[in-house]
N, C-alpha and C positions, 0 to 999 in steps of 0.2 A: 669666281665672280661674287660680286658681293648684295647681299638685296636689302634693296630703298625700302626703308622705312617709313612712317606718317612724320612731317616736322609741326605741319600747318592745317589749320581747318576757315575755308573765307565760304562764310554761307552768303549765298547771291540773297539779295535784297531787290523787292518788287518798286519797279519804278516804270519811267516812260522816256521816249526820246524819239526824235522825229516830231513828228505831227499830232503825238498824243499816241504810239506804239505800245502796248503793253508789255514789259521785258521784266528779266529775273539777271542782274549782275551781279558777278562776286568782282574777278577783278575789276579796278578798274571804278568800284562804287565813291572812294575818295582817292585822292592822288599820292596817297601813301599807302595804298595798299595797290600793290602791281609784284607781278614775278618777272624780273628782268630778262629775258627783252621783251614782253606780253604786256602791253599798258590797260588791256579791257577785255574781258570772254562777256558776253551777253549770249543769254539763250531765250528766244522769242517763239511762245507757243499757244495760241489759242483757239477753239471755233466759234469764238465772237467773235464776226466780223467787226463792229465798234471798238475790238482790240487793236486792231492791224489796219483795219482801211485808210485808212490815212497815210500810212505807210511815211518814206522820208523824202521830200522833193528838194530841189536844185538845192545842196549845200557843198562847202568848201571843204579841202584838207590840204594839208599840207608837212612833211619829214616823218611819214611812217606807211606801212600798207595795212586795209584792210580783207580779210577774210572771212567770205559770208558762203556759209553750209548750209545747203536747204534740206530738209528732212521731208515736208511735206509739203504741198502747197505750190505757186506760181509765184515770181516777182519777175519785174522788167529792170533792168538795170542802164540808163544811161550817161554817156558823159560830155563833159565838152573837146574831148579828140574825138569823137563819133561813134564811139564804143555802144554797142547795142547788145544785151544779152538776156535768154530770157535762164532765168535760175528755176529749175523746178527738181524733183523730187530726185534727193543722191546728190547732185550736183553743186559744184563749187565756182564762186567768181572770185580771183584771188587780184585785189587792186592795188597796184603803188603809187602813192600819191605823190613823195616823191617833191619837187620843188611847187607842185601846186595841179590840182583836179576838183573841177565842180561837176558833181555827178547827182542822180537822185535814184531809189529804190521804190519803185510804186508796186503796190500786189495788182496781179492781173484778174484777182476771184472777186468774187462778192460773197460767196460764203464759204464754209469748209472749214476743214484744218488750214492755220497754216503753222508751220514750225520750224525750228531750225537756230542756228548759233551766227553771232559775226564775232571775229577774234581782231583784236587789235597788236600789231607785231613791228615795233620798234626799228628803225633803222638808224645806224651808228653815225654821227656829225659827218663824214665823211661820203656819208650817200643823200642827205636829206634833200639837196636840191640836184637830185640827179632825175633826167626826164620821167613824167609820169608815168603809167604800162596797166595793162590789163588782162588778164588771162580768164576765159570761160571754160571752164570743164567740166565736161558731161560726166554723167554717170559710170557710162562706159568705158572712158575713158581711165576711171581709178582703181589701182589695182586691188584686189583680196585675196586674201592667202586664209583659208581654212585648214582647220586643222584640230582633231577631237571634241569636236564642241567648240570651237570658240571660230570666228571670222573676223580677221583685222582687214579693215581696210583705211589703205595709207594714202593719204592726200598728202602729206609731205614728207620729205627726209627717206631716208633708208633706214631698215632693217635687217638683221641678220637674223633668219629663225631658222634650225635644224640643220644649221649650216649654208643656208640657201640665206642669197640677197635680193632681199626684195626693193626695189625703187617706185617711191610714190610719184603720182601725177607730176608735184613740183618737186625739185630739185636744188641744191644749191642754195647763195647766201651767206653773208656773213655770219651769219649767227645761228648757221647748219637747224633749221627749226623741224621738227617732226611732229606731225600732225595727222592721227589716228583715230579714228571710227572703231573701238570694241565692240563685238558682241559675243555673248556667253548663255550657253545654253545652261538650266539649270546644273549646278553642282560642278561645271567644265570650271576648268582654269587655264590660263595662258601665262608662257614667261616671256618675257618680252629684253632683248637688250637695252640700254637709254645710256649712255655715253656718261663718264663721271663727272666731265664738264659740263654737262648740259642740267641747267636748273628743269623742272618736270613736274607736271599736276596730273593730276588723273580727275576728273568733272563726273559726275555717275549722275544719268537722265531716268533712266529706266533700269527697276528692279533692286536689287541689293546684292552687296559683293563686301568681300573680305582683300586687304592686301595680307598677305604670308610674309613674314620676315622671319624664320625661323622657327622657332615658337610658338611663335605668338602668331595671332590671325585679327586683321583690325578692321574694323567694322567701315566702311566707307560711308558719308555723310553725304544724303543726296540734293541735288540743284547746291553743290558747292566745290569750292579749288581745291581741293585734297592734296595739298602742296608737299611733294615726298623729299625724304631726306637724301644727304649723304650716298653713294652705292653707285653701281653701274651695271642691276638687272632689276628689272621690277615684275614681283607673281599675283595676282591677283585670280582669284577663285570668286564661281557667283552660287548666290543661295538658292533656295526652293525656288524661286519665280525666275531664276538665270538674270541676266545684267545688261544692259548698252552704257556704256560710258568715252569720253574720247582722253584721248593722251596728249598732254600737250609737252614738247620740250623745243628748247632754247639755249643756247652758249649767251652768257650776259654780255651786253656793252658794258657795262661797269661805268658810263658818261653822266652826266648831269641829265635829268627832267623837265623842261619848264612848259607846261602845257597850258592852253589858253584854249578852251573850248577842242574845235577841229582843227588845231594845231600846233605840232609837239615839238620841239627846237631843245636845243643846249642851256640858249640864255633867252633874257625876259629882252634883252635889245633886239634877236629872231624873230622872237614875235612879234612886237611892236614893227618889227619891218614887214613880217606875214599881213598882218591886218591893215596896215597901207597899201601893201601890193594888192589884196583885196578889195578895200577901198578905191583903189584907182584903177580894176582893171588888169593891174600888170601878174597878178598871183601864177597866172598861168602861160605869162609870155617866156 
């Protein structure tokens, strides 16, 4: 096997969205900077309330799905199929908007932590207007595999480790996505498989870690896309404080982009149809 190297460094940039939200985005911060098929990673985390209270209410999407990982904290999620869920600590709402969904994310605290990531993840011209879906998954519900120090737990895609296959919460997809929770006790490392087709970042929140490619041992660059090269295993070792970082990977569409706010299509004629069907109602018929 071969191991992924560093290719790319995208350090998230402090910004807002929703209601006045306070967020930290790497992808996703201008529309040339994305890892195919990932259009946006946001990681949202503060205990000012006037960060988060406002949260995001009644907005639209339409030809991709969102993924929202709660680490700490409370949010209500609903939509207009009747979708009700409540997101709290561990837990994932994984949403496909699909030919069209008006949903809103309000926090249910008034004070506290809240924190946690939402990932934006591309769907290929051939699924964008396919009906919209939602899934709520509890904590319990996602799997972990410990092992010497380190605890993956896999909210998407599969793994092979030690020879054993591990399947995450979700499943499937065109674009086979894998989507993983590390954590690393001081000075632990893990190797991990990641497929040679699938593009792959590693995001590090907490602590400091090394990728190992041989050699050489490379310093990971924290609250950013540590977008890894070429390969089809990746090592990652954590320093004196140990690490939490998640894994992101994806097989590209390789399609055109034309994005217009909350809504991602092929071409700018898409959109212009998106924002009428919004206009009049129909986005969601």
């Amino acid at each position: 096997m071969a191991l992924r190297s560093l290719k790319q460094i995208i350090p998230a940039l402090d910004t807002s969205d929703g209601a006045g939200v306070r967020i930290k985005r790497s992808l996703g911060q201008r529309q040339t900077i994305r890892m195919d098929p990932f259009l946006m990673l946001d990681e949202f985390g503060s205990d000012q309330p006037q960060d988060y209270i406002a949260g995001f209410p009644d907005h639209p999407h339409r030809g991709f799905e969102t993924v929202t990982y709660m680490i700490e904290g409370h949010m209500l999620h609903e939509d207009h199929l009747g979708n009700r869920g409540n997101l709290r600590n561990g837990g994932v709402q994984w949403m496909t908007a699909g030919r069209g969904i008006i949903h809103s994310e309000m926090p249910q605290q008034e004070s506290g932590v809240m924190r946690g990531f939402q990932l934006w993840l591309n769907l290929p011209a051939a699924e964008k207007m396919k009906p919209a879906g939602y899934q709520d998954i509890q904590p319990e519900d996602i799997p972990v595999f410990n092992q010497a120090g380190a605890s993956v737990k896999l909210i998407a895609g599969a793994l092979t480790v030690s020879g054993v296959e591990i399947t995450g919460a979700v499943t499937g997809g065109s674009t086979q996505p894998i989507y993983a929770d590390i954590h690393l006790e001081p000075h632990a490392q893990v190797s991990l498989p990641v497929a040679a087709q699938l593009n792959a970042m590693l995001y590090l929140y907490e602590g400091s870690a090394r990728l190992v490619t041989g050699d050489e041992r490379i310093a990971l660059t924290k609250s950013a896309a540590n977008v890894l090269g070429n390969g089809d295993e990746m090592l990652v070792a954590a320093d004196d404080a140990g690490a939490r970082m998640l894994l992101i990977a994806g097989r590209a569409i390789g399609e055109p982009v034309v994005q217009y706010g909350p809504f991602v299509m092929n071409t700018r004629e898409e959109i212009e149809q998106a924002l009428r069907d919004y206009q009049n109602g129909r986005l969601t018929a």
